[in-house]
C-alpha positions as CSV (number, residue, x, y, z in Angstrom):
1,X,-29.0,22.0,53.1
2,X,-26.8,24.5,51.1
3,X,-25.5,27.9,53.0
4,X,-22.7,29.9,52.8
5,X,-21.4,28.1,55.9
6,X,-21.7,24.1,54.3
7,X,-20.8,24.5,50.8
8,X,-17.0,24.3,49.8
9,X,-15.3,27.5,47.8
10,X,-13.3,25.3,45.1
11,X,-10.8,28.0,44.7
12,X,-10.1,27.5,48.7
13,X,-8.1,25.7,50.6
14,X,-9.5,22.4,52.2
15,X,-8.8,22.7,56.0
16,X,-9.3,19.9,58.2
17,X,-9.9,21.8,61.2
18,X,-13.3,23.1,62.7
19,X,-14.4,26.6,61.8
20,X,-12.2,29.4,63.3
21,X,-9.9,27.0,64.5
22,X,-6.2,28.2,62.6
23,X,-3.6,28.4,65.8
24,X,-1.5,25.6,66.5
25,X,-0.5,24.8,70.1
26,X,2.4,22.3,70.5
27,X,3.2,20.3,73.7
28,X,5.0,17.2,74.8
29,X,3.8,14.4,76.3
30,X,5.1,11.3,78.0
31,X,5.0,8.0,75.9
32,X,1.8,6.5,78.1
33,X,0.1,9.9,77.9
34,X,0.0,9.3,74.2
35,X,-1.2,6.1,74.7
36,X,-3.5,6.7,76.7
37,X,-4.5,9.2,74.0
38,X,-4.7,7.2,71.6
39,X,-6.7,4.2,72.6
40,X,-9.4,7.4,73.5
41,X,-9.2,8.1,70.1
42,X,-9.8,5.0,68.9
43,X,-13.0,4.8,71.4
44,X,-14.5,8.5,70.6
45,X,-13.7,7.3,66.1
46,X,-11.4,10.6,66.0
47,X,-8.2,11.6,65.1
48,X,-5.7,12.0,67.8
49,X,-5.5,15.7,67.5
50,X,-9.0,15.6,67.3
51,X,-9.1,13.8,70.3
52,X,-6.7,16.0,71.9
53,X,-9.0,19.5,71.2
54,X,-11.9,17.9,72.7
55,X,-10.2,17.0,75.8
56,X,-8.5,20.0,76.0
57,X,-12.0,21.9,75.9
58,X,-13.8,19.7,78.0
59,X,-10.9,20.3,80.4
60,X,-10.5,24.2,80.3
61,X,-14.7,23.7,80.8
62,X,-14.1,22.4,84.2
63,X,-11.4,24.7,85.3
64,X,-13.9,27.5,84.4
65,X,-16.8,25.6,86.2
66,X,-14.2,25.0,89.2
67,X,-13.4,28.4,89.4
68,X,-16.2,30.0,89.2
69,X,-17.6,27.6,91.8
70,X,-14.8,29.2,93.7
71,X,-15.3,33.1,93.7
């Protein structure tokens, strides 16, 4: 299938990075926190930052599902 969305402007920069996706966030973590992150990675076949997003989503999901449950 060939859209507008899938097919690659050769005169564009490749990006990595899932659509809309072009902030960076920068944290620190402990040595077994990165670990821990990356033997997830290695389970899930992603990246580490990858990795990292998805949790990060998943876990701002549940605060909104938490605080919702709340009000």
């Amino acid at each position: 299938m060939h859209t507008k969305e899938t097919i690659r402007n050769h005169g564009a920069a490749y990006s990595r990075s899932p659509n809309g996706c072009s902030k960076q966030v920068m944290t620190q973590i402990t040595p077994t926190e990165r670990e821990k992150l990356k033997e997830i990675a290695e389970v899930e076949m992603r990246s580490v930052s990858s990795t990292l997003r998805m949790l990060m989503l998943r876990g701002m999901q549940g605060y909104e599902d938490d605080t919702l449950a709340a009000s």
